[in-house]
N, CA, C and O atoms as a GROMACS GRO file, in nm:
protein
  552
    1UNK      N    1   0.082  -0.118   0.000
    1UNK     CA    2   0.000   0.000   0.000
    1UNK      C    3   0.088   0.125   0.000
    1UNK      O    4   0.183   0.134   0.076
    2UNK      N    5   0.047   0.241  -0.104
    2UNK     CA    6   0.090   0.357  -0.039
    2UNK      C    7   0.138   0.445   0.097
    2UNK      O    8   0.080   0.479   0.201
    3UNK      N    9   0.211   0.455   0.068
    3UNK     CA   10   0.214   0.561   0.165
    3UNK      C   11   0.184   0.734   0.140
    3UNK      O   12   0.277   0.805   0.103
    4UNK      N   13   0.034   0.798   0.167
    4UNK     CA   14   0.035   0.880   0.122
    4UNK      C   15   0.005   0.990   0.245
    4UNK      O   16  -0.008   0.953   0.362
    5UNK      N   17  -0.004   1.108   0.212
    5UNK     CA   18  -0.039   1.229   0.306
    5UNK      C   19  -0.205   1.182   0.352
    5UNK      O   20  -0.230   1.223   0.465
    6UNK      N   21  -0.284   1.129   0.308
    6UNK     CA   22  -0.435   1.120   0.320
    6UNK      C   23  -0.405   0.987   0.433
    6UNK      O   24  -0.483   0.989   0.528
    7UNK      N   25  -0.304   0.872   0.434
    7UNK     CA   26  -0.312   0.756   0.510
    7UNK      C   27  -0.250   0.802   0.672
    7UNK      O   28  -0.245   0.726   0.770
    8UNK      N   29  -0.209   0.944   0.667
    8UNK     CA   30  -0.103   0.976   0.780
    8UNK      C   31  -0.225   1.085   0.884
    8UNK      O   32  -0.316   1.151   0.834
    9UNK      N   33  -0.191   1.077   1.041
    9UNK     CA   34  -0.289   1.149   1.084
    9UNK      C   35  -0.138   1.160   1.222
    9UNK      O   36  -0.068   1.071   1.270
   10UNK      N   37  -0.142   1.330   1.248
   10UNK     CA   38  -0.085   1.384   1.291
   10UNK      C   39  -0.107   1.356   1.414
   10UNK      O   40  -0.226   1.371   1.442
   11UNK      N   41  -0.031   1.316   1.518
   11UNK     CA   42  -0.080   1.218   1.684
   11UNK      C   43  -0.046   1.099   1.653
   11UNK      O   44  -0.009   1.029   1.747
   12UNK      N   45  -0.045   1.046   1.531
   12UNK     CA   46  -0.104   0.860   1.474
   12UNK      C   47   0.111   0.828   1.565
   12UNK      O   48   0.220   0.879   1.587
   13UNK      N   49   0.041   0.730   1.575
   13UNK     CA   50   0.197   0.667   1.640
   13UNK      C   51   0.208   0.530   1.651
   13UNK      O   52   0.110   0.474   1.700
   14UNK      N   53   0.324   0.445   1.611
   14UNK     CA   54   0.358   0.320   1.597
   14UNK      C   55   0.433   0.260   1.696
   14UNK      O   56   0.529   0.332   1.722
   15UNK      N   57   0.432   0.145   1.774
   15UNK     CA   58   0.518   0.137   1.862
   15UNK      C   59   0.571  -0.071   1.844
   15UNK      O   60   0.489  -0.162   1.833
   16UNK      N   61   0.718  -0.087   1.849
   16UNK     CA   62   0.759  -0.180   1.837
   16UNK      C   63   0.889  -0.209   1.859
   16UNK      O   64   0.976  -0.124   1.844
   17UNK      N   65   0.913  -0.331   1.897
   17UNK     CA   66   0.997  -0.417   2.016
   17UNK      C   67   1.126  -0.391   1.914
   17UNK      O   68   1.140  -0.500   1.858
   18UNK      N   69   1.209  -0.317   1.873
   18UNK     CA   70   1.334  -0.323   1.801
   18UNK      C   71   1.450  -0.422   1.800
   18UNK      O   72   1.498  -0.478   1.701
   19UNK      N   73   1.501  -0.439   1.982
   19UNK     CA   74   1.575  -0.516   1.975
   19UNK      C   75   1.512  -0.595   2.105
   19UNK      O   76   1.453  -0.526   2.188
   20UNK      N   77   1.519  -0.722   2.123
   20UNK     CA   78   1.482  -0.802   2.237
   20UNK      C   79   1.590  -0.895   2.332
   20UNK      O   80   1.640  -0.999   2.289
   21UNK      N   81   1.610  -0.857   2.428
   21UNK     CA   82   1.758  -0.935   2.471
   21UNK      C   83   1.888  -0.934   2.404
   21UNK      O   84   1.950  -1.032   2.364
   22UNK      N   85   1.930  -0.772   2.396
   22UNK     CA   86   2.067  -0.739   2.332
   22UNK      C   87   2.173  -0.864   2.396
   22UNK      O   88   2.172  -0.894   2.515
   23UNK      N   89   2.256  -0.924   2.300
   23UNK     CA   90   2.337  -1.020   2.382
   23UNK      C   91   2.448  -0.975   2.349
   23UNK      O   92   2.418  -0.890   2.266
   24UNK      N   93   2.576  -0.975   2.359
   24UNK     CA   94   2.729  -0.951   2.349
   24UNK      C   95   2.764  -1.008   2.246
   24UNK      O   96   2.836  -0.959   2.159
   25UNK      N   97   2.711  -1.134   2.247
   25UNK     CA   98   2.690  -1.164   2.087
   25UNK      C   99   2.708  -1.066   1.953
   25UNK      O  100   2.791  -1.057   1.863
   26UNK      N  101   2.578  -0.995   1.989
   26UNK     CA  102   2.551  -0.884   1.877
   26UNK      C  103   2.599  -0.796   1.875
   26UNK      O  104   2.606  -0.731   1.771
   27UNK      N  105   2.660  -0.751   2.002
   27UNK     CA  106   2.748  -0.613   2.025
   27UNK      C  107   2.909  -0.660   1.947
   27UNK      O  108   2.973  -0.577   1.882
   28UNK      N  109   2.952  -0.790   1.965
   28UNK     CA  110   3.043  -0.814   1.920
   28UNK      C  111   3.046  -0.847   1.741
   28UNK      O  112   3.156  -0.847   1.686
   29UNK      N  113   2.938  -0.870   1.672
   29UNK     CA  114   2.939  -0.869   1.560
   29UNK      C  115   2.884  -0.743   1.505
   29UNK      O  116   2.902  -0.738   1.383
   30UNK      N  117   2.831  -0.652   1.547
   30UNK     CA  118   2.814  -0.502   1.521
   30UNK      C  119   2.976  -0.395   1.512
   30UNK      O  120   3.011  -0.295   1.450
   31UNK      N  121   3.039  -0.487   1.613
   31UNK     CA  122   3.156  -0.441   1.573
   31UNK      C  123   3.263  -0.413   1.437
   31UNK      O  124   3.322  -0.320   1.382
   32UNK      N  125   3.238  -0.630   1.421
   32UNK     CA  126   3.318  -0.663   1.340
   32UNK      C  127   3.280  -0.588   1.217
   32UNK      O  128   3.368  -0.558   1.137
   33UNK      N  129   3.107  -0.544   1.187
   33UNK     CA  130   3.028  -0.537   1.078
   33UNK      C  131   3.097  -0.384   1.015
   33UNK      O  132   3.140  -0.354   0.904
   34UNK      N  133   3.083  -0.310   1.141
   34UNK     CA  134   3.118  -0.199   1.180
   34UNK      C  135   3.275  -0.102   1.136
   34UNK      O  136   3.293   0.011   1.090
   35UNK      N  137   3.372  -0.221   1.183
   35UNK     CA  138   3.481  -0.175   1.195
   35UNK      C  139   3.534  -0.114   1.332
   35UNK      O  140   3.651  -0.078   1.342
   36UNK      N  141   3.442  -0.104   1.440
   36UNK     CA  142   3.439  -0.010   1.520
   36UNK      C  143   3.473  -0.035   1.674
   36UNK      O  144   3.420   0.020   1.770
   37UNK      N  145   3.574  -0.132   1.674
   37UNK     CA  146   3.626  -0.220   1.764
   37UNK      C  147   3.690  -0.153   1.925
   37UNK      O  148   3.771  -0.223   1.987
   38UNK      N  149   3.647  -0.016   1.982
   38UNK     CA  150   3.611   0.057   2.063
   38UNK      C  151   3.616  -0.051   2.177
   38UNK      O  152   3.554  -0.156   2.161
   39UNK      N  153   3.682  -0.030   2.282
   39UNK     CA  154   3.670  -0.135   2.384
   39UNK      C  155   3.558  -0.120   2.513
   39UNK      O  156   3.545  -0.185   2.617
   40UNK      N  157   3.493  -0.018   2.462
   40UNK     CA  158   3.433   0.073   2.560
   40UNK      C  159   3.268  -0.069   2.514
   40UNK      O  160   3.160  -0.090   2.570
   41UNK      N  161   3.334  -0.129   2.391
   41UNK     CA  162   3.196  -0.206   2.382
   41UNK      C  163   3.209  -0.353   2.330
   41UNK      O  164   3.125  -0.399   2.252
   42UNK      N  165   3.316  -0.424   2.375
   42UNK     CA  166   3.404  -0.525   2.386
   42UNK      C  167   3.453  -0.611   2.470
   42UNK      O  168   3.418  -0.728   2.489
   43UNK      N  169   3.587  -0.512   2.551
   43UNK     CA  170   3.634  -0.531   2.688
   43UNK      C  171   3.594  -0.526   2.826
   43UNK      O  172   3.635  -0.434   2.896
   44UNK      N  173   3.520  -0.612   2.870
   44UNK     CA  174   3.445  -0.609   2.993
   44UNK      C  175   3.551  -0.553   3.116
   44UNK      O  176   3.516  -0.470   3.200
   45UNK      N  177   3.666  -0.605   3.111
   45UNK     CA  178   3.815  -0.533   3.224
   45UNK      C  179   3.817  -0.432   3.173
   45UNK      O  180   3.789  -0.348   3.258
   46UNK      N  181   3.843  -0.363   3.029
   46UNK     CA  182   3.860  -0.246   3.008
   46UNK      C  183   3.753  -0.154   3.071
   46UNK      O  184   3.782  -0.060   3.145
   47UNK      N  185   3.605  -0.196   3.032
   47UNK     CA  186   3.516  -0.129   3.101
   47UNK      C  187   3.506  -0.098   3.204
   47UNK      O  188   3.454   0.012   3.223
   48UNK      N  189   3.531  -0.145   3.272
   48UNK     CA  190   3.484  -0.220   3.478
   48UNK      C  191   3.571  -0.104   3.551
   48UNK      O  192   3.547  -0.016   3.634
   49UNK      N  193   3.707  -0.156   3.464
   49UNK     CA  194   3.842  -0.141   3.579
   49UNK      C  195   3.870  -0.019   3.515
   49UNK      O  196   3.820   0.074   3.579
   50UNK      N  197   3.921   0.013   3.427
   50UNK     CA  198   3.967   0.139   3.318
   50UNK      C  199   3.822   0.298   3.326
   50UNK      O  200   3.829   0.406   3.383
   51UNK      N  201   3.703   0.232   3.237
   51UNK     CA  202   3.677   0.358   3.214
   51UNK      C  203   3.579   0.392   3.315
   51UNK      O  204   3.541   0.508   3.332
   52UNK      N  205   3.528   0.265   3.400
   52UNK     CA  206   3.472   0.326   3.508
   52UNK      C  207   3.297   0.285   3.501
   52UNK      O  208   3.218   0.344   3.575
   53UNK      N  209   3.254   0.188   3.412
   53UNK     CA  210   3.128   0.169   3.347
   53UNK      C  211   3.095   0.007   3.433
   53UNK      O  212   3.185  -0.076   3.451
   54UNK      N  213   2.972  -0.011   3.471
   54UNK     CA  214   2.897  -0.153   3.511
   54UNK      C  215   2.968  -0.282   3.400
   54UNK      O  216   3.007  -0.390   3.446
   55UNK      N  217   2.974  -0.247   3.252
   55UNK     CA  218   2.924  -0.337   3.170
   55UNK      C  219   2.982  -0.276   3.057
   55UNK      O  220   3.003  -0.157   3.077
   56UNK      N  221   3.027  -0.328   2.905
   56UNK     CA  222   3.023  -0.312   2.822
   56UNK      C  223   2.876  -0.261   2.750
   56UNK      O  224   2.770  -0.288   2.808
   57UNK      N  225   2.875  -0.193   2.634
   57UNK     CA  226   2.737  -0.127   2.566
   57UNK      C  227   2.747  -0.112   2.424
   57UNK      O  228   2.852  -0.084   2.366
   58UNK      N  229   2.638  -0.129   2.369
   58UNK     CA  230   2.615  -0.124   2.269
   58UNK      C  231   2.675   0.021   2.202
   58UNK      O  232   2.689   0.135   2.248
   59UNK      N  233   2.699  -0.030   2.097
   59UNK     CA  234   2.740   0.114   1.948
   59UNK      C  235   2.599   0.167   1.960
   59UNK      O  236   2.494   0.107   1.979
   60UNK      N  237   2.633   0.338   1.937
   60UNK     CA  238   2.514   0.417   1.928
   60UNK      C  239   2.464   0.397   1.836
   60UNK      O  240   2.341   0.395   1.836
   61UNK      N  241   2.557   0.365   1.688
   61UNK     CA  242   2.461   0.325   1.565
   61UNK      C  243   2.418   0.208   1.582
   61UNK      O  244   2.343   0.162   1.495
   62UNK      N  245   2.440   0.161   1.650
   62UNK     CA  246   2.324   0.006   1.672
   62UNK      C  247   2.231   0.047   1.714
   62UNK      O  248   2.132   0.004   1.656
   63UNK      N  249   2.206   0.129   1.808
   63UNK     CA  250   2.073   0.148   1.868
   63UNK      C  251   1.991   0.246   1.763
   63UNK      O  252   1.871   0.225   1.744
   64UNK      N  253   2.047   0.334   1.707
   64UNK     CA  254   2.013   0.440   1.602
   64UNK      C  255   1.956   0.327   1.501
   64UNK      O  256   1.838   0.346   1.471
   65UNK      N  257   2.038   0.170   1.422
   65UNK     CA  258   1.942   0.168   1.365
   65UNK      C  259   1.824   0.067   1.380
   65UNK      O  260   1.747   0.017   1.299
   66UNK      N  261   1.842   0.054   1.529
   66UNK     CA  262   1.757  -0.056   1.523
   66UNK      C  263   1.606   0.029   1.576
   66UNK      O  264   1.490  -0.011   1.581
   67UNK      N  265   1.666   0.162   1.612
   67UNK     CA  266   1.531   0.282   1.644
   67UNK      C  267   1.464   0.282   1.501
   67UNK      O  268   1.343   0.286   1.481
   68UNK      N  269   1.556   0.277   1.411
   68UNK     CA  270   1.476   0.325   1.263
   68UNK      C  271   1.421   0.248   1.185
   68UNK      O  272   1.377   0.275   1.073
   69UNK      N  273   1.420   0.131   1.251
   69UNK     CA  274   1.361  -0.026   1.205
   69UNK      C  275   1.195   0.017   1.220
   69UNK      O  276   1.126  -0.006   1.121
   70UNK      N  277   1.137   0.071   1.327
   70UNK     CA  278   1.006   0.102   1.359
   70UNK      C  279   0.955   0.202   1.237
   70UNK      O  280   0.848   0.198   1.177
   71UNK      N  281   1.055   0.282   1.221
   71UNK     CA  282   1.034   0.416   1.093
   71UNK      C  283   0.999   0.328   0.939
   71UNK      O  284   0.891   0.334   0.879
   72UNK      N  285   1.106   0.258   0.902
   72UNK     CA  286   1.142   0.210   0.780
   72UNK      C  287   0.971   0.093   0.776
   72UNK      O  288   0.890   0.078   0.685
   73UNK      N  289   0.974   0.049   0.875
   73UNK     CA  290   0.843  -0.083   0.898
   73UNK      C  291   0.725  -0.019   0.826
   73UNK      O  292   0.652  -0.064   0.737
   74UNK      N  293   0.729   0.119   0.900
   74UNK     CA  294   0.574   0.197   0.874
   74UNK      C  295   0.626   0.290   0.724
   74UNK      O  296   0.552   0.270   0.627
   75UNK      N  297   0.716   0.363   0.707
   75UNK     CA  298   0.714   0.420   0.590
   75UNK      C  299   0.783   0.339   0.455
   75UNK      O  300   0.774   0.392   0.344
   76UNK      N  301   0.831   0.247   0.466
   76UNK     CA  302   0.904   0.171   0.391
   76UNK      C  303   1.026   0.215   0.336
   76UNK      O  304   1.023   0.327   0.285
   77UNK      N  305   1.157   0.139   0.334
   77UNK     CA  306   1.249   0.152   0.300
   77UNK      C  307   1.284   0.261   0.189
   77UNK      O  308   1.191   0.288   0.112
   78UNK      N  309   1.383   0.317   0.172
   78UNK     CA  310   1.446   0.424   0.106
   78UNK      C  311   1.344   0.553   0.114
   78UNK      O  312   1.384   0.648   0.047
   79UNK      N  313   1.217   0.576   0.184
   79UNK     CA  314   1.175   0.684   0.190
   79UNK      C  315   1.226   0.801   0.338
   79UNK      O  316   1.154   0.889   0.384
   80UNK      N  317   1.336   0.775   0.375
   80UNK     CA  318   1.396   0.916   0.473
   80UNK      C  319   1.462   0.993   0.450
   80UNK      O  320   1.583   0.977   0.434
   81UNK      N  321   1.399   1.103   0.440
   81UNK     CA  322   1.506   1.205   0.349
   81UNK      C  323   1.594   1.284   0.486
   81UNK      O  324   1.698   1.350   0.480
   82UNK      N  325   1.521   1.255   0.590
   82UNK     CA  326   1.597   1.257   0.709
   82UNK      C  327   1.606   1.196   0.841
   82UNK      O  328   1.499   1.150   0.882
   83UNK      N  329   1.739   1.181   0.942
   83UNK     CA  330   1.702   1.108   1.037
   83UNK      C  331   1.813   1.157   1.139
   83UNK      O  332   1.926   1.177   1.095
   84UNK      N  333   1.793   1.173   1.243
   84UNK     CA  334   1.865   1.228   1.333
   84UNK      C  335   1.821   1.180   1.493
   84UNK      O  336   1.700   1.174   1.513
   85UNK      N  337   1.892   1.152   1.580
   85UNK     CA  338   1.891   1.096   1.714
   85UNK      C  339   1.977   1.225   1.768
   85UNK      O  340   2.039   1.323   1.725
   86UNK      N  341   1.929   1.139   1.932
   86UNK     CA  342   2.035   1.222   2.015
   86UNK      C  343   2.006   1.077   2.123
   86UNK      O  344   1.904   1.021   2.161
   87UNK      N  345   2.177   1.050   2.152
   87UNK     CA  346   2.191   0.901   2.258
   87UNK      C  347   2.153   0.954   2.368
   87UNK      O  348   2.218   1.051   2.407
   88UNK      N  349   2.054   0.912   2.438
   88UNK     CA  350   1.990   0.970   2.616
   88UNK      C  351   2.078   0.863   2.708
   88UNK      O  352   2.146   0.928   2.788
   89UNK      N  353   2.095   0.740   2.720
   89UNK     CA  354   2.210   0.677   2.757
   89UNK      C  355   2.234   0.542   2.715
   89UNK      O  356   2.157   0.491   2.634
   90UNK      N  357   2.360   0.461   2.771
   90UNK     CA  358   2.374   0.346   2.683
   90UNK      C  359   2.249   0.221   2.698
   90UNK      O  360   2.139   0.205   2.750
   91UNK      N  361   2.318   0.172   2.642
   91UNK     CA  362   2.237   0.006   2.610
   91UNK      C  363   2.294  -0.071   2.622
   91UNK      O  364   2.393  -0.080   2.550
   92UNK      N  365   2.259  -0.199   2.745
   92UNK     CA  366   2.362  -0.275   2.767
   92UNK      C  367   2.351  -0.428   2.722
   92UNK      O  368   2.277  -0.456   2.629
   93UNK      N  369   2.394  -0.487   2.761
   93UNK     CA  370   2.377  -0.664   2.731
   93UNK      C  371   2.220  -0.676   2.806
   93UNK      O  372   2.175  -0.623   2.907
   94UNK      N  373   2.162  -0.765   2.713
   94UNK     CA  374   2.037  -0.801   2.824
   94UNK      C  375   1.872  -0.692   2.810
   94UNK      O  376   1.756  -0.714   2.844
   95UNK      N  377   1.944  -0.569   2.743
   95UNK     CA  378   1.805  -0.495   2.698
   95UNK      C  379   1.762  -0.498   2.598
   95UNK      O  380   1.827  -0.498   2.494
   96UNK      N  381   1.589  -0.501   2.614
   96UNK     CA  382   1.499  -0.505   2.533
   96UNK      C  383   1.444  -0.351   2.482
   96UNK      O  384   1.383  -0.271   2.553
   97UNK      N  385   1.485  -0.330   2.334
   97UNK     CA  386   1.423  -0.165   2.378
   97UNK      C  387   1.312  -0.200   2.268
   97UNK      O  388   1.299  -0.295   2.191
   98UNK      N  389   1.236  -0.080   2.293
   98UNK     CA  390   1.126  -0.061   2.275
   98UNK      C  391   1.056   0.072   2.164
   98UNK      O  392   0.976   0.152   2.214
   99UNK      N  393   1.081   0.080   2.074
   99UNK     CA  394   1.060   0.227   1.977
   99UNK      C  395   0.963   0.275   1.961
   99UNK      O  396   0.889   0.199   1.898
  100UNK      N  397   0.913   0.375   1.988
  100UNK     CA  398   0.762   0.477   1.940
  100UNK      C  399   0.772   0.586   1.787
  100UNK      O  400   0.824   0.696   1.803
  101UNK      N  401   0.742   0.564   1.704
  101UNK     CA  402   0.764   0.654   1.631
  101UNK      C  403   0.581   0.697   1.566
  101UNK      O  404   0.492   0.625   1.521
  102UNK      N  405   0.593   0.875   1.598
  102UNK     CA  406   0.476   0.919   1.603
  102UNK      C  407   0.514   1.098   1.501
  102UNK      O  408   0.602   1.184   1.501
  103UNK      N  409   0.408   1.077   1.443
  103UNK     CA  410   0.339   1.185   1.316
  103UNK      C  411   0.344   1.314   1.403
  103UNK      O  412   0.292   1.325   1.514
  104UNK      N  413   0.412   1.407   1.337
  104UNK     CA  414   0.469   1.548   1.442
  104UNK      C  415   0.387   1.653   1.315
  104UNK      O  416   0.354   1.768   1.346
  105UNK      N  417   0.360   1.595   1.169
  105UNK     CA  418   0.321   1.702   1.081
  105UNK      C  419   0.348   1.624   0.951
  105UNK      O  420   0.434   1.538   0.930
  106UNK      N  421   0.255   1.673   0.869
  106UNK     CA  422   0.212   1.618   0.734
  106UNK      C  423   0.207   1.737   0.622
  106UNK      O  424   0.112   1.815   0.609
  107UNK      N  425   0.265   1.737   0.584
  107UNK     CA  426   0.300   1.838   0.465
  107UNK      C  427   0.312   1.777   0.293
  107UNK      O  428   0.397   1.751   0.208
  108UNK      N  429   0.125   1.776   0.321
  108UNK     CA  430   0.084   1.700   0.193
  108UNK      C  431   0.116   1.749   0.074
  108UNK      O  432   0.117   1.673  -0.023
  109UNK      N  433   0.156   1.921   0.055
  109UNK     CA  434   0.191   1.982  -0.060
  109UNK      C  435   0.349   1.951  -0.105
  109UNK      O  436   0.379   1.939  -0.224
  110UNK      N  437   0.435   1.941  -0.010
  110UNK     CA  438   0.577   1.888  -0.040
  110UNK      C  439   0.568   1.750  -0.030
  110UNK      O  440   0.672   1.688  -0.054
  111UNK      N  441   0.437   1.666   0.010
  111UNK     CA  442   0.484   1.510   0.039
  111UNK      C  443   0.566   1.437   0.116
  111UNK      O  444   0.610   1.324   0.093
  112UNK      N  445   0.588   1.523   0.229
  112UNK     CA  446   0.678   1.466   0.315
  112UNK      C  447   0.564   1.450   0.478
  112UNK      O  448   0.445   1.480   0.488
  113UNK      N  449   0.657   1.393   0.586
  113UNK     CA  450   0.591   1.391   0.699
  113UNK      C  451   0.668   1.360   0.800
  113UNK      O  452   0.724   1.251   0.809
  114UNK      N  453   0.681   1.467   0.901
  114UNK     CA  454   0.785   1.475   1.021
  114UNK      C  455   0.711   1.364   1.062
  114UNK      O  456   0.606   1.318   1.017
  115UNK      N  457   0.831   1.304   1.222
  115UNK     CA  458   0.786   1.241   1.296
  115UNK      C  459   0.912   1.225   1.431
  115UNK      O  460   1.028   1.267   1.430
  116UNK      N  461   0.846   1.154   1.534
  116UNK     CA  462   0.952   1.202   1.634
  116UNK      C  463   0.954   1.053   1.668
  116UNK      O  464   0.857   0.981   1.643
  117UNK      N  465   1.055   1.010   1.722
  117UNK     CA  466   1.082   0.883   1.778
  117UNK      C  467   1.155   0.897   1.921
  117UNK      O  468   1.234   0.984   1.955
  118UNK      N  469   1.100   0.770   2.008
  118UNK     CA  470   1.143   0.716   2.116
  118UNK      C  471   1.183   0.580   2.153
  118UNK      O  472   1.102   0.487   2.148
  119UNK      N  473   1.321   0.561   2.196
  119UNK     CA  474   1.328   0.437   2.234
  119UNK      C  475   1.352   0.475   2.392
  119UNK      O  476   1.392   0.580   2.443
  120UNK      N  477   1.312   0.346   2.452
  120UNK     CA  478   1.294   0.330   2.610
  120UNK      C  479   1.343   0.165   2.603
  120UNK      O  480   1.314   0.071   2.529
  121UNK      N  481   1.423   0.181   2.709
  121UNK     CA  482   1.505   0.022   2.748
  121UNK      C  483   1.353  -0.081   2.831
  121UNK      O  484   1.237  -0.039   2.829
  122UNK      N  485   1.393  -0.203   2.891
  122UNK     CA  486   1.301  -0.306   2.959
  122UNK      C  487   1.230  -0.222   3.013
  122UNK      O  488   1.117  -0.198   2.972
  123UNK      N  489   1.311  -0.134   3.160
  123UNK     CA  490   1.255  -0.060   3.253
  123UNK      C  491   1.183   0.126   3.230
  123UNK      O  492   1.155   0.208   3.318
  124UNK      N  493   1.170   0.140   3.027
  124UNK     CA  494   1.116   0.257   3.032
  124UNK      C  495   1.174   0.356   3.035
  124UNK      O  496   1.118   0.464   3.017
  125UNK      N  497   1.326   0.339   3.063
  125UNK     CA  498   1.431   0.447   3.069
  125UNK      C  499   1.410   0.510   2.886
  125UNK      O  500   1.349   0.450   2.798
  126UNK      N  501   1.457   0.602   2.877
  126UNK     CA  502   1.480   0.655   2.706
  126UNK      C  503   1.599   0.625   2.707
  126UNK      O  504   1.658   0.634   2.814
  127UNK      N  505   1.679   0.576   2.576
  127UNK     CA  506   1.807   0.558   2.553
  127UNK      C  507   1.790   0.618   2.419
  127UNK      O  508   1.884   0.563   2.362
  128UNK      N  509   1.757   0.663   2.365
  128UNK     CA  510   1.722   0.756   2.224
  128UNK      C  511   1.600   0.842   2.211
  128UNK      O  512   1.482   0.814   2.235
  129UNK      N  513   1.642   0.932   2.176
  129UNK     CA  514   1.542   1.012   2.089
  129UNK      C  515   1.563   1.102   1.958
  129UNK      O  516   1.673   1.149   1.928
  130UNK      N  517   1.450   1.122   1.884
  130UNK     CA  518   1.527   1.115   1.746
  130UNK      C  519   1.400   1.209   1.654
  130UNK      O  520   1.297   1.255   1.702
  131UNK      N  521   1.440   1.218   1.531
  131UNK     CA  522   1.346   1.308   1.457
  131UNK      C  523   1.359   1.239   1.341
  131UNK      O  524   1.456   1.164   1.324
  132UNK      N  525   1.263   1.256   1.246
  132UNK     CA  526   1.320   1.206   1.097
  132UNK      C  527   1.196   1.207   0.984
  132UNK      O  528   1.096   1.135   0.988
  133UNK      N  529   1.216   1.266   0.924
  133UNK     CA  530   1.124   1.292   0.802
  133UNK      C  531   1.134   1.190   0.673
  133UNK      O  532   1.236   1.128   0.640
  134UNK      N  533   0.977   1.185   0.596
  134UNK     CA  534   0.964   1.013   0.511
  134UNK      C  535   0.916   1.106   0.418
  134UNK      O  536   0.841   1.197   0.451
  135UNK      N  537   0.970   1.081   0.261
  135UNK     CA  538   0.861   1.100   0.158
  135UNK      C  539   0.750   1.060   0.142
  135UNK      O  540   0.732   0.954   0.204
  136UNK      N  541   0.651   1.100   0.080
  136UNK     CA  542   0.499   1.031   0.086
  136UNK      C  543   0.517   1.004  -0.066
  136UNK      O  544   0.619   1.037  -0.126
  137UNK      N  545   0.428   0.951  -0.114
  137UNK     CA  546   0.316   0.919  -0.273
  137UNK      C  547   0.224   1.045  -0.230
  137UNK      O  548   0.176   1.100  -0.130
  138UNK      N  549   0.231   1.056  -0.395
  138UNK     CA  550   0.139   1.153  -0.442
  138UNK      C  551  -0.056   1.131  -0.388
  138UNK      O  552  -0.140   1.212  -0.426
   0.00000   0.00000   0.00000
């Protein structure tokens, strides 16, 4: 189905389970995928003892794109002409987050449509928040 300015209602909001039981696993192949071999999300001694952290944590672009998984679901792939976060705090082994992404404005004459996103960890904390605009169909 389309996605058009007439299917979108400003308030309308989507909400879904992004990632479910982050494991070290995934933090460790986000790395490799990545290039981005940071010990701050690796080295459990480096973490602990060194920088002063509970736990190793997830890459911010992991969480960034697994926030935009909820976006891409509802507007479909290659339609963001923008997307922007801001990290509220990390993400560790073991969390389930949770994404809201909700209709901020519909601007049926340019065909586009803001929207604002939230992710919140198991316990509801925010670990993202974010903005990002979708092309529509005519």
């Amino acid at each position: 189905m389309a996605l058009s300015a007439a299917r979108l209602t400003v308030g309308e909001s989507r909400t879904e389970v992004v990632l479910d039981n982050l494991t070290r696993t995934r933090i460790v192949m986000y790395a490799g995928a990545s290039g981005d071999y940071n010990p701050l999300h690796t080295d459990e001694v480096y973490v602990t003892k060194v920088a002063g952290y509970r736990t190793v944590f997830a890459h911010g672009m992991l969480t960034m794109g697994a926030t935009g998984k909820v976006l891409t679901d509802w507007v479909g792939d290659g339609r963001l002409t923008k997307y922007s976060v801001r990290f509220v705090d990390v993400v560790c082994p073991g969390d389930t987050l949770t994404t809201t992404a909700t209709v901020e404005a519909v601007h049926g004459e340019k065909r586009l449509a803001d929207f604002t996103v939230t992710t919140v960890n198991q316990d509801g904390k925010p670990v993202v928040a974010g903005r990002a605009t979708a092309r529509l169909d005519p």
